[in-house]
RODO-767992 format. One record per residue: x, y, z of N, C-alpha, C, O in turn. Coordinates in steps of 0.2 Angstrom, whole numbers, plus 5000, padded with zeros to 4 digits. Layout:
XYZXYZXYZXYZ
...
END
This chain:
471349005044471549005051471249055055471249115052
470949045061470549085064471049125069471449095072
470749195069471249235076471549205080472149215082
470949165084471249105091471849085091472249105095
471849045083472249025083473149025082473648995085
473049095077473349145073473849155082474349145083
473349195086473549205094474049145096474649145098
473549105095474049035101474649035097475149055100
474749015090475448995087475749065088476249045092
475849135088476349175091476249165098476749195101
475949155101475949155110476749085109477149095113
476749045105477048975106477948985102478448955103
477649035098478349065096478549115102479049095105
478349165103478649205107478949175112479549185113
478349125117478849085122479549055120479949045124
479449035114480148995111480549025111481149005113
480449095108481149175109481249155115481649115116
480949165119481149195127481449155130481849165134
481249065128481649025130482549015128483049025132
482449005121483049015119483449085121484049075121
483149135122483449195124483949175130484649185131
483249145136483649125141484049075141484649085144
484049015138484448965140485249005136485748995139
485349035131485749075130486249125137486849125138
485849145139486149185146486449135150486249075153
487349165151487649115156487649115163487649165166
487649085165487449085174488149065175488549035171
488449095183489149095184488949085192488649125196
489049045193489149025202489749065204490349065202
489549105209490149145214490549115220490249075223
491049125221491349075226491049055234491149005237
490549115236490049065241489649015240489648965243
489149025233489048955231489248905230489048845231
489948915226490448855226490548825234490548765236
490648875237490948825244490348785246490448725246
489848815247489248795248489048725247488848685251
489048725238489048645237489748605239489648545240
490248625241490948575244490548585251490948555256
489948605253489748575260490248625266490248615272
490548665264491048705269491348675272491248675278
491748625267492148555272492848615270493348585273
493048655268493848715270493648735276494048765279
492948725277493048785286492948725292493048745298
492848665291492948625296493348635302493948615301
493148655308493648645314494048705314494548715318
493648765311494048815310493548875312492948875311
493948935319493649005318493549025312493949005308
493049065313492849095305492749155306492249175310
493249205302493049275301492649315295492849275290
492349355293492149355287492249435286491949475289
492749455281492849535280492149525272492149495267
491449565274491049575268490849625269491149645274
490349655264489849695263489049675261488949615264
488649695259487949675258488149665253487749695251
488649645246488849615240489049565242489149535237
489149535246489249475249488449425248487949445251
488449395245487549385242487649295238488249275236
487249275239487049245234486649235229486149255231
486649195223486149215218485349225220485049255215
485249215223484549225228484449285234483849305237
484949305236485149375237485149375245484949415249
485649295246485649285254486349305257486849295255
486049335262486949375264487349295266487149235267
487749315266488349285266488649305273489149285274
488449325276488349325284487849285285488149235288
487349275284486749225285487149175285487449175290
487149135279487349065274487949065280488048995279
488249075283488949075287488549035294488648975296
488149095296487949065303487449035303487149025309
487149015298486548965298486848895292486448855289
487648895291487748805289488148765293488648785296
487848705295488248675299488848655298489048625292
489248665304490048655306490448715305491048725306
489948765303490348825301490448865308490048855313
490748885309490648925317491149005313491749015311
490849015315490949105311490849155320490349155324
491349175321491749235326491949295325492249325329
491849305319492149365321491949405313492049375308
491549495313491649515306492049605305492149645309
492149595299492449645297491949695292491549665288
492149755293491849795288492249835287492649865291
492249845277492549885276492449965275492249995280
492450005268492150055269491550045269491449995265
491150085272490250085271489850045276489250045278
490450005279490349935284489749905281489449915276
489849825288489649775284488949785281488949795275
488449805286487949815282488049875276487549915277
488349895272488449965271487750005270487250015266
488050055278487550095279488050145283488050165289
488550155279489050205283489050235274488950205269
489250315275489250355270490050345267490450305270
490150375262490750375258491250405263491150465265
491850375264492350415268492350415275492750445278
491750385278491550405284491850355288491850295287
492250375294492550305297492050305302491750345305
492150215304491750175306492050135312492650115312
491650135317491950125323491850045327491349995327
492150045328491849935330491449945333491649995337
490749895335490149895338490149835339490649805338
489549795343489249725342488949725339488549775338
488849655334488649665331487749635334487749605340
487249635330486549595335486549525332486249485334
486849515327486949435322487349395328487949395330
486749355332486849315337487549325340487849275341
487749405343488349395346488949415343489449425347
488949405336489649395331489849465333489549515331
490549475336490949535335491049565329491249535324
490949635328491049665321491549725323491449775326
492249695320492549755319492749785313492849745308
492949855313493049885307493649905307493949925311
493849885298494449915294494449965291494849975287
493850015293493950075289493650145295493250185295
494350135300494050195306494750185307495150185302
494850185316495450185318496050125315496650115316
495650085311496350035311496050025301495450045299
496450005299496349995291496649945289496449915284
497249925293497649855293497449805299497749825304
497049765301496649755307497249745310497749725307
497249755318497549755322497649685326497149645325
498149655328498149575332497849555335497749495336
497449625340496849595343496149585340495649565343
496149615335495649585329495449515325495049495321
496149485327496349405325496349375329496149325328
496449385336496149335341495849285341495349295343
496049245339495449175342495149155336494649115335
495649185327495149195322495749155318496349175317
495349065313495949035310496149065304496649065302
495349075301495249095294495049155293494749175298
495049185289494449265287494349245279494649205275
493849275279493549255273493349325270493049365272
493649325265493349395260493049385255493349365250
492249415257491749405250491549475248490949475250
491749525245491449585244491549575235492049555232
490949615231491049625226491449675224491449715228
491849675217492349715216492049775209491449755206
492349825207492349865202492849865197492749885191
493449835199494049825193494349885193494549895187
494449925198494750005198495149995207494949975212
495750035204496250025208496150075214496450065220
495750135213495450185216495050175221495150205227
494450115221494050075225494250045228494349985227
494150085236494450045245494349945244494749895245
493949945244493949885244494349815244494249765247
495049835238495449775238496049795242496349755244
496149885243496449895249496449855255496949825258
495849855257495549815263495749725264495849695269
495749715258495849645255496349645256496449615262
497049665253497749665254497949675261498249635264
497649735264497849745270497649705275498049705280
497049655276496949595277497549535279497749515284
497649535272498149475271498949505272499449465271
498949555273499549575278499549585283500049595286
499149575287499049555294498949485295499349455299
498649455292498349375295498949345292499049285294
499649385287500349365287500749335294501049285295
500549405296501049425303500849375311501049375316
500149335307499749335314499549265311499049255313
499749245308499949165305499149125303499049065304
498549165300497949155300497849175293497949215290
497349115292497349115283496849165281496449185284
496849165274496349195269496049145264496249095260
495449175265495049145260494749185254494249215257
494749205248494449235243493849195241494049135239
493249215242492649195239492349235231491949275230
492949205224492849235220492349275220491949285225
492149325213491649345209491849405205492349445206
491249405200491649425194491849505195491649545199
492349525190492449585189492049615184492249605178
491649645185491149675181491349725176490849735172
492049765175492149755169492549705164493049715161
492349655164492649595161493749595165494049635168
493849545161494449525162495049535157495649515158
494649575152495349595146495549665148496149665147
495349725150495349785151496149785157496149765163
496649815153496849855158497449925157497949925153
497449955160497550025158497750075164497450065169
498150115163498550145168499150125173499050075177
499650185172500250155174500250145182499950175186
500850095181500850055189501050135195501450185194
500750105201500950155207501650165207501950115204
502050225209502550245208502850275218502450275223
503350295217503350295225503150365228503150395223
502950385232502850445234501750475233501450525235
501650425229500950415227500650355230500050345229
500950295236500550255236499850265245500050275251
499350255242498850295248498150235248498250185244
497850235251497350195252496950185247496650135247
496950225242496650225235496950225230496750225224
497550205234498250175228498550135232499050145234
498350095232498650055239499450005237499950005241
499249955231499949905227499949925219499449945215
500549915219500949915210500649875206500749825204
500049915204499649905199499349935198499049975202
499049925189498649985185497950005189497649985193
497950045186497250105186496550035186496050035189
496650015181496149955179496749885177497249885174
496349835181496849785181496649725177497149695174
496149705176495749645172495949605176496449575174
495749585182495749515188495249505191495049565191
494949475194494649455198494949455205495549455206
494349475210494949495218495249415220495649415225
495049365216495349305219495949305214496449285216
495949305207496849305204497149385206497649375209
497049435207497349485211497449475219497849515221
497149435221497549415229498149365229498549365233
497849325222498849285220499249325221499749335225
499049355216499449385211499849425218500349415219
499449475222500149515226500249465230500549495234
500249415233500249355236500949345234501449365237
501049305230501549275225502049345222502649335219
501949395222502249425217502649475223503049515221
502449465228502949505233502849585232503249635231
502149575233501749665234501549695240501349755240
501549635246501449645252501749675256502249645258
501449735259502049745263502249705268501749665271
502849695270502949655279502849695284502649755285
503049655290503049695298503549745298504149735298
503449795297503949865298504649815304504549775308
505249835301505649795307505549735308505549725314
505349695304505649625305505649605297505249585293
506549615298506749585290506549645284507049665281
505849665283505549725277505649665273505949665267
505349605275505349575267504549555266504049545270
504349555260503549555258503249515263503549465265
502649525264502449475266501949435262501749455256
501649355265501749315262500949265266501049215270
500549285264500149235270499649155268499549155262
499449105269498949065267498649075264498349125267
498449075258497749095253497649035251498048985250
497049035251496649005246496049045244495649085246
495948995236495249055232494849005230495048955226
494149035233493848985230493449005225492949045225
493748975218493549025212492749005209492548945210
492349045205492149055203491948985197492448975193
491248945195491148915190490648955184490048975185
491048955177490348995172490749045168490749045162
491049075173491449165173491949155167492149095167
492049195162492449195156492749285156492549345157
493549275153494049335154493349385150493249435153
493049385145492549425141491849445143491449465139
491649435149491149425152491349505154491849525155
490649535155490349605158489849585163489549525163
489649615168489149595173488449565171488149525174
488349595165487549595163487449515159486949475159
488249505156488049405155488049365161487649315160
488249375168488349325170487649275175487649235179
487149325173486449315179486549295183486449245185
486749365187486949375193486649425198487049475197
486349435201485849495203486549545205487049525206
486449605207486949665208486549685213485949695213
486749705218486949755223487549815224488149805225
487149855225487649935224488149895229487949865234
488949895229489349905234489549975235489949975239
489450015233489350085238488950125236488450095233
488750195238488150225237488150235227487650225224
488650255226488750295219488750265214488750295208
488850175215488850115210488150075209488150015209
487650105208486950085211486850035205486250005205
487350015198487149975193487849965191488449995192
487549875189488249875187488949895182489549895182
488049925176488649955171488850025175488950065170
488850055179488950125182489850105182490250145181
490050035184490750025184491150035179491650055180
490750035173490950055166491250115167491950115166
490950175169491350225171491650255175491850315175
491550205181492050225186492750245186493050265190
493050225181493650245180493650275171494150265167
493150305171493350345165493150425166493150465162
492850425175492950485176493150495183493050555185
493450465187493450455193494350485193494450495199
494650495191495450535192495150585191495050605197
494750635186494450695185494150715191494250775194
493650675193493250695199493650725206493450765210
494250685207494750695212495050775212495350805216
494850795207495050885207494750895212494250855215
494950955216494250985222493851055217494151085212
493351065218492851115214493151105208493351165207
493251065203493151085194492751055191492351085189
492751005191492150975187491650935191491850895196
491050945187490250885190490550835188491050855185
490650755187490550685185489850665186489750605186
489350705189488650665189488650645196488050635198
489150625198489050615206488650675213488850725214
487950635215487450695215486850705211486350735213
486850675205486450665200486350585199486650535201
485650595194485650525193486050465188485850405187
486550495186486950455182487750455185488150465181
487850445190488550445193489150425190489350365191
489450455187490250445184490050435175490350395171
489450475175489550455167489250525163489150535157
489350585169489550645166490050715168490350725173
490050725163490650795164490150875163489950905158
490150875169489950965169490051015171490050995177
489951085170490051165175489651185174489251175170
489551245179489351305177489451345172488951375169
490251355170490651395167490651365159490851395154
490351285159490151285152489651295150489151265152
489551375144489051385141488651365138488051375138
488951315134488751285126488751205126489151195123
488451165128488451115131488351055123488350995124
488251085117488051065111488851085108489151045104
488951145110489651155105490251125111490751125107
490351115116490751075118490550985118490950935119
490050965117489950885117490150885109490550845107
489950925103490350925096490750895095490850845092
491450965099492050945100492450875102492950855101
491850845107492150795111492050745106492450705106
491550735101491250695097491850705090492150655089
492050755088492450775083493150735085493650735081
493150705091493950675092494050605092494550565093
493250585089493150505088493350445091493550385089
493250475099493950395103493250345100492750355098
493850295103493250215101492950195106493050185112
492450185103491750155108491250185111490750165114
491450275110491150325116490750355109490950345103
490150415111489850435109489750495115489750475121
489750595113489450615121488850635118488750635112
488250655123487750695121487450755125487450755131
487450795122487350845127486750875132486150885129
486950885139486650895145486450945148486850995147
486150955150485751035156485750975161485550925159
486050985165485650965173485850985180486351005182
485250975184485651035191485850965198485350925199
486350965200486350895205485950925210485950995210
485750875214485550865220485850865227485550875233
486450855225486850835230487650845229487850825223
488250875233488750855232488950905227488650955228
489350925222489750975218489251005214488850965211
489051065213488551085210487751075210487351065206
487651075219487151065222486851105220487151165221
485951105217485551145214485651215210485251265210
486351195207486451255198486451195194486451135195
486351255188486151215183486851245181487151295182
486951155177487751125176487451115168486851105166
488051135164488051115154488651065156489051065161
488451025151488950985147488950935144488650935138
489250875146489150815139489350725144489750705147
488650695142488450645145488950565141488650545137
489450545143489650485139489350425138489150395143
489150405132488550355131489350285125489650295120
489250235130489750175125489450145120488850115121
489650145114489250115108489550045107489250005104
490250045109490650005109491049995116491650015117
490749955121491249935126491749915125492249945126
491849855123492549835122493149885116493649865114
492949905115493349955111493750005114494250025113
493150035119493750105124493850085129493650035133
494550135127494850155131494650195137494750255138
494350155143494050215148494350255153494050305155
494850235154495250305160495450375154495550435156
495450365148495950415144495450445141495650495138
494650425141494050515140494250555145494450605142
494250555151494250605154494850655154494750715154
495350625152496050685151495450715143495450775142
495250675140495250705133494750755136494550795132
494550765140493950795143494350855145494350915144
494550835148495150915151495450945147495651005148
495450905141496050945134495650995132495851055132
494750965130494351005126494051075130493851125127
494151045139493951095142494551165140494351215139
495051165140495851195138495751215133495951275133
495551195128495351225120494651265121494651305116
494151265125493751305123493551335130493151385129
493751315135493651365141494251385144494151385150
494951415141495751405144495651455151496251455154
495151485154495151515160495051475165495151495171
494851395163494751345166495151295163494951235163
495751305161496151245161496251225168496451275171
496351165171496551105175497151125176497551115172
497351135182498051155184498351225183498951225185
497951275180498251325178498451365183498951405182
497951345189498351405195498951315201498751265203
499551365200500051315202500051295210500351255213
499551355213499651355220498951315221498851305227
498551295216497951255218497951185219498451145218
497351195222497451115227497051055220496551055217
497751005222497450945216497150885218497150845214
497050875226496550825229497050775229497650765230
496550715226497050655226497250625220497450575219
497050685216497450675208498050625208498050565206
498550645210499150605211499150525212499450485208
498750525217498850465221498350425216498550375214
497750445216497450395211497750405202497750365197
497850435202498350405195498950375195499150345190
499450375202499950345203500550375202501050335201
500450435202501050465197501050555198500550575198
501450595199501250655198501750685192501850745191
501950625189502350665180501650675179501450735180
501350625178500450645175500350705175500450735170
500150725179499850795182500350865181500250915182
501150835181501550895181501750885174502350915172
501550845169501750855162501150865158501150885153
500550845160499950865157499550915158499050925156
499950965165499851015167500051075163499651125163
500651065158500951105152500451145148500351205148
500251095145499851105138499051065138498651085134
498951035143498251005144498350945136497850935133
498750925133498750895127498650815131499050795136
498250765129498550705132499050665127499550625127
498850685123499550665118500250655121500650615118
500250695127500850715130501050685134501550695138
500550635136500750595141500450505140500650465143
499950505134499850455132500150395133499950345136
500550405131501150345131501350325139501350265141
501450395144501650375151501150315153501350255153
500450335154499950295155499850255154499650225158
499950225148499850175147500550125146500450075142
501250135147501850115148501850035151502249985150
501550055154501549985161500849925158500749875161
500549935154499949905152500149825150500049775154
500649825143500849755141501149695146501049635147
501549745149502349685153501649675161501649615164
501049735164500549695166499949645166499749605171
499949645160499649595156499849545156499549495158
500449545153500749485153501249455159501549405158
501249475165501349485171500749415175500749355176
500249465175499649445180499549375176499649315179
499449385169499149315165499249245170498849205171
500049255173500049185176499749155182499849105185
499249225183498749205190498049205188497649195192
497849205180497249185177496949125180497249065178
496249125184495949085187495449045179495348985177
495349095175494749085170495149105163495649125163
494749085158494949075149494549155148494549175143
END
């Protein structure tokens, strides 16, 4: 057999891998394509508002602002931005003030400045709103705040919702951290539920929908409120599914989420990060929430050991020198220990970072976490939901000591929510 030849036959194999490779990869239609093909006969004869972000997309990477105002019979009036606003081109935290918007005239007001529960004159003239933003699967993340508070308004103001599913990109089985508690509940703890929920923002819009998590109109009655939904789910999506099956393009929905597996650790360091000055998580650097580091750790090999030495499942750390660019430890050089998953579905991710605090206590105790009583603990509280947390793991830095609290509320939520599963 001659080279030529030798060439073509692996040139006809490799295509063969590649094919197969790909007919393997699932494709998952997101709830704007779904509507799309129903022809957007739910919006006939209806104002249309749309609460999005530039995650608002379709597989082709068309805004959903577009696809709005350029399908026929839709007539789209009015938009909403949440943090970052529509186009997110507003910084983390920064409120955002309503504008016109230049998309043929459409009014853009924002839920993330003066008003966060849109106001009655922001419903004006509006039958439906439609919420398409993608989500991260963490309770800490404004976005479904906005979503909820949303649909506590369009309660009060007899105007429907619409959810334009899409996936949670840490899949659908994960959920972890004890439900909000009273005196913690804040815009980044917004309703009674875990730290990480395993839903989709269209079965989590049931779910407080139906489950009487809404708040009502202050003085009239105090009974939950309760508004029109409908969701339009999702075709493809599976409860086992991570973002990387579902060939789906991604778009950062905020500045610090620039991939999708970054959601991976958004909640396995993001309660730690909420400290004011104690630890880097990376944010500022280029791997955002998937490290832990200081100045004050010296040894950046003999504390990633220890953190290796306590075997959680699925994690591996390695150790780090890096100086951020921006943000907590702007140009010092920071030691510490990089978390890398060997096993996603096996960790546990809200529960590194306490382990992270432990090890910090055993080898830097000048720097244990909470040790001065008059220091300020940011929104510790409120994004863990709880401040037993923080005033019983305050004691001894042992998460041992609190394990059980945290995850208390996991099973009876699990098996709660299960009844608003859109997907297998």
């Amino acid at each position: 057999m001659n080279n030529r030849k030798r060439f073509f036959l692996f040139a006809i194999a490799l295509a063969s891998i590649f094919i197969s490779c790909s007919a393997q990869t699932p494709v998952v239609k997101t709830g704007i394509e779904v509507l799309r093909d129903m022809d957007f006969k739910p919006l006939e004869g209806k104002r249309v508002g749309l609460l999005t972000n530039p995650t608002g997309i379709d597989r082709n990477m068309v805004s959903t602002v577009d696809i709005l105002l350029n399908a026929p019979g839709v007539n789209l009036v009015a938009l909403y931005g949440p943090e970052h606003g529509v186009r997110g081109d507003s910084y983390a935290g920064a409120a955002i003030s309503a504008e016109g918007d230049t998309l043929m005239g459409v009014k853009v007001y924002s839920v993330y400045g003066k008003y966060r529960k849109p106001a009655p004159e922001m419903l004006k003239g509006v039958d439906v709103v439609i919420y398409d933003i993608q989500d991260v699967g963490c309770r800490s993340y404004t976005f479904i705040s906005s979503l909820g508070l949303m649909m506590e308004a369009c309660a009060e103001q007899g105007v429907e919702v619409m959810v334009l599913d899409r996936p949670n990109p840490l899949g659908g089985l994960k959920v972890e951290g004890c439900l909000v508690e009273p005196g913690c509940y804040s815009f980044i703890s917004q309703f009674h539920i875990p730290y990480v929920y395993g839903l989709t923002v269209g079965e989590l819009a049931t779910m407080l929908n139906e489950e009487g998590l809404l708040r009502g109109q202050k003085g009239v009655n105090e009974k939950p409120a309760h508004c029109k939904l409908t969701v339009i789910p999702m075709e493809g999506w599976h409860r086992d599914m991570v973002y990387s099956q579902t060939g789906l393009p991604w778009v950062l929905p905020s500045p610090h989420i620039p991939e999708a597996t970054t959601s991976f650790f958004y909640p396995v360091s993001g309660v730690l990060g909420e400290i004011p000055n104690y630890m880097s998580v990376g944010v500022g650097y280029t791997v955002p929430f998937q490290l832990f580091g200081a100045e004050w750790i010296t040894d950046a090999e003999a504390f990633t050991a220890r953190l290796n030495d306590l075997n959680l499942p699925g994690v591996r750390f390695r150790a780090i020198t890096y100086k951020p660019f921006y943000g907590f430890g702007q140009g010092k050089v920071l030691r510490g220990a990089q978390v890398v998953f060997t096993d996603y579905k096996a960790a546990v991710l809200s529960d590194i970072q306490f382990y992270v605090m432990q090890t910090v206590a055993e080898m830097y105790p000048a720097h244990r976490v909470f040790a001065d009583p008059a220091g300020k603990i940011g929104n510790f509280d409120v994004v863990t939901g709880s401040k037993y947390i923080r005033q019983t793991f305050a004691k001894n830095c042992r998460f041992e000591d609190i394990r059980e609290y945290w995850h208390k509320d996991d099973e009876a939520f699990r098996e709660l929510s299960a009844k608003y599963y859109l997907y297998d």
